[in-house]
DOFILUM-612115 format. One line per field, with one value per residue (C-alpha): residue number from 1; x, y, z; residue in three letters. Coordinates in steps of 0.5 Angstrom, whole numbers, plus 500, padded with zeros to 3 digits. Each point is the difference from the previous one (the first is absolute). Layout:
% residues N
seq (NUM_...)
east (X_...)
north (Y_...)
up (Z_...)
type (ala_...)
% end
This chain:
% residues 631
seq (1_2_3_4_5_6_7_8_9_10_11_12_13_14_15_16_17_18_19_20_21_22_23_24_25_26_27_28_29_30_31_32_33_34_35_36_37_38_39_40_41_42_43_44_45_46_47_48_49_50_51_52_53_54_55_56_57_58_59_60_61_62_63_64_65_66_67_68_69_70_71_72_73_74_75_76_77_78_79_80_81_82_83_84_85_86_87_88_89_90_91_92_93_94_95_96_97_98_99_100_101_102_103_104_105_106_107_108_109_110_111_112_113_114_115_116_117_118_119_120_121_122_123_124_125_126_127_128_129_130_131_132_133_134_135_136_137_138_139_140_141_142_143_144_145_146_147_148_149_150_151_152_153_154_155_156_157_158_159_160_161_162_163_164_165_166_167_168_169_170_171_172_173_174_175_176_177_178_179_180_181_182_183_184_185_186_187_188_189_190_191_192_193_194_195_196_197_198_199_200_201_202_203_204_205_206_207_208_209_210_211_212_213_214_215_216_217_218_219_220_221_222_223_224_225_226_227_228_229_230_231_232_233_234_235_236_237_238_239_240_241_242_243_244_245_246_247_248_249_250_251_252_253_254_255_256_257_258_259_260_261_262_263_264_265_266_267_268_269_270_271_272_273_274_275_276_277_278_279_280_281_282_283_284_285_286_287_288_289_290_291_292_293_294_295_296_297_298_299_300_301_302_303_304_305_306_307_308_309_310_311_312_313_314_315_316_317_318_319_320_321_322_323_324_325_326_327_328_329_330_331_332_333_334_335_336_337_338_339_340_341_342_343_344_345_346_347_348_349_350_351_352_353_354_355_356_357_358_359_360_361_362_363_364_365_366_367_368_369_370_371_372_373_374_375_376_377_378_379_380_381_382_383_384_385_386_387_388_389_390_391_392_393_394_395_396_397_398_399_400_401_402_403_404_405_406_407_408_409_410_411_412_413_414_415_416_417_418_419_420_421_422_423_424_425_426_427_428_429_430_431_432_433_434_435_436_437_438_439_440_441_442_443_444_445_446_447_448_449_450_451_452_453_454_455_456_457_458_459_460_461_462_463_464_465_466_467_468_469_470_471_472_473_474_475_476_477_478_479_480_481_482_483_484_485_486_487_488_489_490_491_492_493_494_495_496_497_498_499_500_501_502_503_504_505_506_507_508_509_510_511_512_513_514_515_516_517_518_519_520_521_522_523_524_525_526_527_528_529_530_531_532_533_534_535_536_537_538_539_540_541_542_543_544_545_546_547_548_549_550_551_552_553_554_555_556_557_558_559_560_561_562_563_564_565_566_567_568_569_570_571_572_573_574_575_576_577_578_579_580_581_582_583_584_585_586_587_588_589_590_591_592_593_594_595_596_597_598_599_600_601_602_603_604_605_606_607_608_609_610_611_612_613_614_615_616_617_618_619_620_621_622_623_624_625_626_627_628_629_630_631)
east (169_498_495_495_501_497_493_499_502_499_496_500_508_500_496_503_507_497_497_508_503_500_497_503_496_504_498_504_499_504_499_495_504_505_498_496_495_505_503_495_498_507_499_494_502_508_496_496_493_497_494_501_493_504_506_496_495_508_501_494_500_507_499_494_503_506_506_505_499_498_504_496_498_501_496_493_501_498_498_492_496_499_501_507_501_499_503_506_500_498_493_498_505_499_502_503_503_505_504_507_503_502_495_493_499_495_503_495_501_499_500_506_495_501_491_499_506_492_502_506_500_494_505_506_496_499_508_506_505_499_504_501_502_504_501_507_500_496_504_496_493_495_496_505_501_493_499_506_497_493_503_504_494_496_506_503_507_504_500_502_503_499_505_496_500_507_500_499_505_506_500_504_503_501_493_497_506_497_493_501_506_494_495_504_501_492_500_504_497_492_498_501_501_504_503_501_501_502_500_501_494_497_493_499_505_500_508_501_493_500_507_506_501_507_499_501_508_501_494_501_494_494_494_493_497_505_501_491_501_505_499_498_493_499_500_492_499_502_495_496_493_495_492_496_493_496_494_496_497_494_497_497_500_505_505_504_505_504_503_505_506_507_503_507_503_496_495_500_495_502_503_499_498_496_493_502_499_496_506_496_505_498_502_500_496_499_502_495_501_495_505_499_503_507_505_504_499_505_501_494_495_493_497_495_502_497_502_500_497_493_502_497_504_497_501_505_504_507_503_507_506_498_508_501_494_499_500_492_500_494_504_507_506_498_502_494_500_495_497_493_499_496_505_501_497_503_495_494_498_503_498_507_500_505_502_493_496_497_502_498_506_502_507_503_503_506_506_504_500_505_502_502_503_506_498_500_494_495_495_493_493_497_502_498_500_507_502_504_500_501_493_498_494_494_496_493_502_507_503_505_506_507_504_500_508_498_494_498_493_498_503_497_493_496_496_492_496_494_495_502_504_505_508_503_507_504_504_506_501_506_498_495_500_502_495_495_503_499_492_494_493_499_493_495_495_494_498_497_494_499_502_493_496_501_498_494_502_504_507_500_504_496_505_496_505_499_503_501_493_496_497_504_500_493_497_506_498_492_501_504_496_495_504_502_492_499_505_504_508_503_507_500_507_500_505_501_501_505_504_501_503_501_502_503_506_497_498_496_505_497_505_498_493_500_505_494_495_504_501_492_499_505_495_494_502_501_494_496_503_499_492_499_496_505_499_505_499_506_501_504_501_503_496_506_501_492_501_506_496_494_504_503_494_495_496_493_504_502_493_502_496_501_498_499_500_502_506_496_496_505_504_494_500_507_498_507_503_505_497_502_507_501_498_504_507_500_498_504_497_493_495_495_504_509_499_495_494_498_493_497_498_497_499_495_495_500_497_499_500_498_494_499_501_505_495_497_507_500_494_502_506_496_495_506_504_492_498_507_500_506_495)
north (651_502_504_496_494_505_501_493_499_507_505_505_500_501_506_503_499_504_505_502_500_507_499_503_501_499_500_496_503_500_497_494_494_502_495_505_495_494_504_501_492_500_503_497_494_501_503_493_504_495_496_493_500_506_497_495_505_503_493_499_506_500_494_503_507_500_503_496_492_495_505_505_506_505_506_497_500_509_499_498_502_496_505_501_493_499_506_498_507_505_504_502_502_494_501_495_498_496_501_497_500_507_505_498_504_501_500_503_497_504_500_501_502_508_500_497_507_502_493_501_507_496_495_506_505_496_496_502_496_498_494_502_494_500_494_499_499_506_505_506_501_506_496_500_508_501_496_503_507_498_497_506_505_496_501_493_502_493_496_492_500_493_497_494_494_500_492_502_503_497_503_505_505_506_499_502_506_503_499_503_506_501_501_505_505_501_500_506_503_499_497_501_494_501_492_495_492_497_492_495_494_495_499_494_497_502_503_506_500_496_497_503_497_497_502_507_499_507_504_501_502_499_495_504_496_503_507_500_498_505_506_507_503_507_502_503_501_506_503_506_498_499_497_501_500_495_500_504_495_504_494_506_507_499_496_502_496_501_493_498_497_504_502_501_501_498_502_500_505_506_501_508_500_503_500_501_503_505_501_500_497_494_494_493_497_493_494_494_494_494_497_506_507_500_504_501_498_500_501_495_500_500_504_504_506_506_507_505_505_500_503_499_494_496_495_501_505_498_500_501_501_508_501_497_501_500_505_501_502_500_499_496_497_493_494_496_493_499_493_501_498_507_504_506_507_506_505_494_499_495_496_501_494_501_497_500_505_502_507_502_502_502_499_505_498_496_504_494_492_495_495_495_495_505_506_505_506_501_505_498_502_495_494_493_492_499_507_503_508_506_505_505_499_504_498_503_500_499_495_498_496_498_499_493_500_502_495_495_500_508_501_496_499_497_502_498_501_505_495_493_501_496_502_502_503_500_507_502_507_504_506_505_506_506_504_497_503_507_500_500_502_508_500_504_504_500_492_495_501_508_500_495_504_506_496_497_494_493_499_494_497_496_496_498_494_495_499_505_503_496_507_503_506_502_497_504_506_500_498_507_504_498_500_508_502_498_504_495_502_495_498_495_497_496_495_503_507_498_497_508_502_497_492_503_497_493_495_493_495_497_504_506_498_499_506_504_498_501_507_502_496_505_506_496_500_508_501_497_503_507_497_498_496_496_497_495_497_496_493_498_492_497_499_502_506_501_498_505_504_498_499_507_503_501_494_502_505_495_497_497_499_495_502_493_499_493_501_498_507_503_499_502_507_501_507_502_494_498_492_501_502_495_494_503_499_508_502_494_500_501_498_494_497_500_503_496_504_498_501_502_495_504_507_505_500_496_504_496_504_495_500_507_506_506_504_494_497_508_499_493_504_507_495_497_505_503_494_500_507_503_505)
up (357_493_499_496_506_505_496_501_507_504_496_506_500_492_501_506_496_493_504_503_493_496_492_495_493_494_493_493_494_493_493_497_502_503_507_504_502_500_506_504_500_500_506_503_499_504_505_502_499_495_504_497_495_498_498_497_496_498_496_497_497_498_497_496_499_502_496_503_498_505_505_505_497_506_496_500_508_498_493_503_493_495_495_503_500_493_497_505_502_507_499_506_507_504_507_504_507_504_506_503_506_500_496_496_494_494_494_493_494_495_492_495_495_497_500_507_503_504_504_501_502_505_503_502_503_507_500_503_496_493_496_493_496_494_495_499_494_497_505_501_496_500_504_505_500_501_505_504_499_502_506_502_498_505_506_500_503_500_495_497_494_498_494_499_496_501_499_493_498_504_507_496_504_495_498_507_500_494_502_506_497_495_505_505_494_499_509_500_494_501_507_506_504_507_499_494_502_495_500_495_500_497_502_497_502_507_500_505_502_506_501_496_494_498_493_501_504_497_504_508_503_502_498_498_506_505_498_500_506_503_496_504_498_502_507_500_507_500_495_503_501_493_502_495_503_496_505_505_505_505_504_504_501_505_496_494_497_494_497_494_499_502_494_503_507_506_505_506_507_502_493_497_493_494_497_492_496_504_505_507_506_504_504_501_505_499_494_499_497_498_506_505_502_499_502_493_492_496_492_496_506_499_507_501_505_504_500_507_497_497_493_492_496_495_496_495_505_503_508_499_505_503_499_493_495_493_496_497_493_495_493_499_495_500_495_497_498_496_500_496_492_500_500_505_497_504_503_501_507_503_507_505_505_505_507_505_494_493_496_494_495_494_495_495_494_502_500_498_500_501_495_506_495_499_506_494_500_496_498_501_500_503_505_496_503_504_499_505_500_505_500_505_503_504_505_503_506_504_503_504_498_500_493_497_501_508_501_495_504_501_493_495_497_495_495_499_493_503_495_501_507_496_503_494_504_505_502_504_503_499_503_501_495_503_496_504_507_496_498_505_501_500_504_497_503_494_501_495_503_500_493_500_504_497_493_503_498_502_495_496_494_495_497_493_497_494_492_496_497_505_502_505_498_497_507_504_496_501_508_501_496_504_506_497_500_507_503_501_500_496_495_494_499_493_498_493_504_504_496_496_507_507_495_494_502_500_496_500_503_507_503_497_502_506_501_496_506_505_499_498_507_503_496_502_507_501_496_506_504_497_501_493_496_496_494_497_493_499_497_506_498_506_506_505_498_501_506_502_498_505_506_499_501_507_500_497_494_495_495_496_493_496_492_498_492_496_496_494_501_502_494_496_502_500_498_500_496_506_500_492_500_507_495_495_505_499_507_505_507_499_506_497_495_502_507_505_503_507_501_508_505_504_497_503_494_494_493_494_495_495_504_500_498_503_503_504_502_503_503_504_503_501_504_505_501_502_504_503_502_497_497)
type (unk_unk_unk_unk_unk_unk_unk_unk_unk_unk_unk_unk_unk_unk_unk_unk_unk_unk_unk_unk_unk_unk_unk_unk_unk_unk_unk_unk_unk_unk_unk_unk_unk_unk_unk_unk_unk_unk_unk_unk_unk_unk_unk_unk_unk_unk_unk_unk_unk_unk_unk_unk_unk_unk_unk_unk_unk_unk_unk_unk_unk_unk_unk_unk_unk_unk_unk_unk_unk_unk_unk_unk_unk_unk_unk_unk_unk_unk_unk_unk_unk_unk_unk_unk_unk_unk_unk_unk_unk_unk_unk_unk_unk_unk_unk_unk_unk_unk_unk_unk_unk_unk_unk_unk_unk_unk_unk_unk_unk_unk_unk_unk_unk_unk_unk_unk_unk_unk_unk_unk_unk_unk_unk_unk_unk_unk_unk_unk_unk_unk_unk_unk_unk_unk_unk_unk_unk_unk_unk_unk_unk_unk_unk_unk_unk_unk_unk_unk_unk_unk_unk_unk_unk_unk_unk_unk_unk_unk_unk_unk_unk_unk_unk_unk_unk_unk_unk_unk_unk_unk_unk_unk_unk_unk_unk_unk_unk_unk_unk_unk_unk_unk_unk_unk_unk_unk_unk_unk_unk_unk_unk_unk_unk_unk_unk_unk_unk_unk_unk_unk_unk_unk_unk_unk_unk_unk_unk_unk_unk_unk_unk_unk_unk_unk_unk_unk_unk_unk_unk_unk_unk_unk_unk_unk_unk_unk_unk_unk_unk_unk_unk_unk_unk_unk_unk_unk_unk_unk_unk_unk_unk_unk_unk_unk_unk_unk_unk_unk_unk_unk_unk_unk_unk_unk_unk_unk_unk_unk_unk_unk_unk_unk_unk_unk_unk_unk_unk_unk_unk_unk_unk_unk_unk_unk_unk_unk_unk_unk_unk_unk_unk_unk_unk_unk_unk_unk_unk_unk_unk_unk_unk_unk_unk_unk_unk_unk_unk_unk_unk_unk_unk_unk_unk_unk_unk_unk_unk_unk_unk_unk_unk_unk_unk_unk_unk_unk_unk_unk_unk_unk_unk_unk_unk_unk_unk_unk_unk_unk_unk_unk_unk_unk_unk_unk_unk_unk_unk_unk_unk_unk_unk_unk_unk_unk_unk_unk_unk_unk_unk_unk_unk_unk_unk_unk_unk_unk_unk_unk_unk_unk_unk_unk_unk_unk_unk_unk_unk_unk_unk_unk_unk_unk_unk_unk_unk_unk_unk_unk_unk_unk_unk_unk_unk_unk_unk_unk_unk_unk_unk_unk_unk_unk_unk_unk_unk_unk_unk_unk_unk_unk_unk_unk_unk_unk_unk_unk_unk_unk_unk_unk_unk_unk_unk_unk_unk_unk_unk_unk_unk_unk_unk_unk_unk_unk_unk_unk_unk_unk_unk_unk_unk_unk_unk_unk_unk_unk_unk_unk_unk_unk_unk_unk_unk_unk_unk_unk_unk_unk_unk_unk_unk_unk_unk_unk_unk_unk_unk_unk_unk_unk_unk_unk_unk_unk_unk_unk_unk_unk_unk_unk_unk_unk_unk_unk_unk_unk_unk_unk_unk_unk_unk_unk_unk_unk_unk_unk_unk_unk_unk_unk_unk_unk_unk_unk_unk_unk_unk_unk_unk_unk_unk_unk_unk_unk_unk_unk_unk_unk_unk_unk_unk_unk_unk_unk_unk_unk_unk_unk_unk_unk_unk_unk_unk_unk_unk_unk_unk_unk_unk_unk_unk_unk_unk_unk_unk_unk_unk_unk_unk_unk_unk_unk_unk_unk_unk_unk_unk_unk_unk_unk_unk_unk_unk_unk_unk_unk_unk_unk_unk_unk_unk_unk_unk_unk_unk_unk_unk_unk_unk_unk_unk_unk_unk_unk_unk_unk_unk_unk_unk_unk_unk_unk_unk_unk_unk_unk_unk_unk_unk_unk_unk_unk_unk_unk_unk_unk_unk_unk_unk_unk_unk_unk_unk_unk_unk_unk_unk_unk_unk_unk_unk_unk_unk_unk_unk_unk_unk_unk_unk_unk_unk_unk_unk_unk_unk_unk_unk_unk_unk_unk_unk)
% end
């Protein structure tokens, strides 16, 4: 009985049967118009998995923005959005399923376009096959090399090199030999694909998908349909054990349990194991579902387990195989795609999303990107929308984790905009840095606390930001004169100043702001541990970097104070001539007139200096830091 019979007449039996059947995930790329959603409802539609109001939604729509006469158009099957529809192109990844007698698949339909690579790069990295289609007409395109190099960047091994159209060009054998000789030479040069099935289609037309066709006599084997339906996927039964722990469930004091999903391999009681990245041994004792105790999860389950030993694991650690661990770094080798139109700036801070938890992270100058439309390296300083680079990284603390090419789960991350929370990349680790493994902590015996003591007072960092000529440094002045007269032990680092010494190899690009900061955040940070009280009377225009600067301090150190005046008054004093010469193009990034200055949103203390002088903007900060007890 075909599948689509049995969900009219025995359900239960439809299920029990997908449930037997394994899944494999396949992603179809290439360039714009090359037939990619036409071969997915080509798919659909062989399949027998389009409901009736379906099929006669297809008509309708064919009819109205079909591109195929009064006949189905088997894109608009994927091609769900109207701005997709109209423009006759793919947008957005669509996902889709269908199933056959042997195996049921989800396929991703990506976009061929240069500008959506960040979609595709979505697509890839979840499949195990990917189709990479080419027109046979146009042969093989710079799209079609981008989407081979992202496909195996991602780790896809096997892959269809569909030679489509072929109805357009006479069913021609040498057409299809050329593609397939041509795309073998940039295989063996540049990716990495353990094996390539070539197959000649028409996607249209329905030759070789199904059924073989009898217009292509020359070509011997399989259709598309079969060699998806037989083709082996890597074995992953073998994989030692990854279970991100994602939540601490503590009903009562007499229960603990650690849920997430099984990243790789499976779990089972009385299986040794290893909390990471703190290294403390343990064992299974039970594995629970929304079904019940269960004696044995596999690779994909979510669970929710308990250990024999009452031991410290939080949200964000990893239970692995005690005789197959992972390695624990905190900075790697990894490749970046960028996916965001605000381009990456080396040295800000940025939000590491990885499997089960959240580290703050930050990316040097990239030592190189990828120009994946001819594989060649280029120099770069910064990683912009659609790029692909190579870039170190460094974390605030350690991980643990298995190379990209390893486990595709436990060495991949993404990236979070720390202000907007918005993904702005995604990263694959090649490996952790051998430098990392030769640094650590030197304890010292003379503490933060008595370098305090013996001061008489609690260290701070009063971090004075706002535009150029809004006060910063007059206010920052008085404070610690008064500060000085008080007996207190205090330090002043002025932008100006710094940039003499400590930044005199910067200049006033994003990148070197931010750079500029991190490291007077560095400073700023031995300084309270050295029991001061810091002054810091910077620009400081972007609000991450203010913010790294924040969390890089014990909570309660950091006072941020906002020297608030317009650009107007601002420009108006400009008793240095800087806003003149920035208006005149003589000076190129400028805070306030080519470069963006982000006011605080939550700063400590505001100090209007339109509304009041110097020496009583001092006072309100002399007044906090009195009423807050740090002197």
């Amino acid at each position: 009985m075909l599948e689509r019979d049995l969900i009219y007449s025995d359900i239960n039996a439809f299920i029990s049967r997908q449930a037997s059947k394994d899944t494999l995930r396949f992603i179809t790329c290439g360039s714009v118009d090359d037939g990619k959603s036409t071969l997915i409802g080509r798919l659909l539609y062989e399949s027998k998995m389009i409901f009736d109001d379906h099929l006669a939604a297809l008509e309708k729509d064919s009819s109205k923005f079909g591109t195929q006469g009064t006949n189905i158009d088997f894109a608009l099957l994927v091609d769900g959005l109207t701005a997709e529809r109209e423009q006759g192109i793919t947008i957005d990844v669509a996902y889709r399923f269908f199933t056959t007698d042997k195996r049921k698949f989800i396929v991703a339909d990506t976009p061929g376009h240069e500008h959506y690579t960040r979609n595709m790069a979505t697509g890839v990295s979840t499949a195990s096959l990917a189709i990479i289609i080419i027109d046979a007409r146009k042969g093989i395109l710079e799209q079609t090399k981008r989407h081979a190099f992202l496909a195996s960047l991602f780790g896809v091994e096997q892959i269809v090199l569909a030679v489509n159209k072929l109805d357009l060009v006479d069913y021609s054998e040498n057409i299809f030999n050329k593609i397939v000789s041509d795309f073998d030479i940039i295989q063996k040069q540049h990716l990495f694909f353990t094996h390539v099935k070539a197959i000649p289609i028409s996607a249209l037309k329905g030759d070789n998908i199904t059924e073989l066709s009898d217009k292509t006599p020359w070509y011997n084997g399989p259709t598309l349909i079969a060699w998806l339906e037989t083709i082996e996927t890597k074995p992953i039964s073998d994989r030692a054990l990854r279970l991100p722990i994602q939540y601490v469930i503590r009903p009562n004091l007499d229960y603990r349990g650690y849920a997430g999903r099984v990243a790789s391999g499976s779990v089972f009681p009385g299986q040794k194991v290893k909390i990471l990245p703190s290294g403390i041994n343990t064992s299974i004792k039970e594995i629970t579902t929304m079904e019940g105790p269960i004696e044995k999860s596999a690779e994909g389950s979510s669970v929710l387990v308990t250990l024999k030993d009452n031991v410290d694991a939080s949200r964000g650690d990893m239970i692995v195989d005690s005789k197959e661990p992972p390695e624990v770094s905190d900075q790697f080798r990894a490749t970046i795609i960028w996916m965001n139109e605000q381009k990456m700036i080396p040295s800000r801070s940025y939000i590491m999303k990885i499997e089960g938890g959240f580290a703050n992270l930050v990316i040097s100058k990239p030592r190189y990107k990828v120009n994946v439309n001819n594989y060649e390296r280029l120099p770069a300083d910064v990683l912009e929308l659609n790029d692909v680079g190579s870039c170190n990284i460094a974390l605030d603390r350690n991980i643990p984790f298995d190379p990209y090419n390893e486990n595709r789960t436990t060495g991949s991350f993404i990236l979070i905009d720390r202000e907007t929370y918005a993904t702005v990349g995604a990263g694959l680790i090649e490996y952790a840095l051998r430098r990392a493994s030769n640094i650590h902590w030197q304890e010292l015996e003379i503490s933060k606390q008595s370098r305090s003591e013996i001061k008489s007072q609690v260290p701070c960092v009063l971090w004075f930001t706002g535009l150029s000529g809004a006060g910063k440094s007059t206010i920052a002045n008085i404070v610690e004169k008064k500060l000085h007269a008080n007996l207190r032990h205090t330090m002043l680092l002025d932008g100006d100043n710094i940039r003499h010494g400590l930044s005199r190899d910067l200049g006033f690009t994003d990148h070197d702001r931010v750079e500029n900061i991190r490291r007077i955040m560095e400073v700023s940070k031995l300084m309270a541990e050295a029991g001061l009280i810091t002054l810091v009377s910077f620009i400081s225009p972007f609000a991450a970097e203010r913010d790294a600067a924040r969390k890089a301090l014990v909570e309660g150190e950091f006072i941020e104070i906002y020297v608030k005046a317009s650009l107007k008054e601002a420009e108006k004093r400009d008793v240095k001539g800087l806003y003149t010469k920035a208006r005149s193009g003589q000076l190129k990034n400028f805070t306030g007139i080519d470069s963006p200055y982000e006011e605080p949103k939550h700063p400590e203390i505001i100090v209007d200096t339109e509304k009041a002088s110097a020496k009583e903007c001092s006072e309100i900060i002399l007044s906090y830091l009195s009423e807050k007890g740090y002197v």
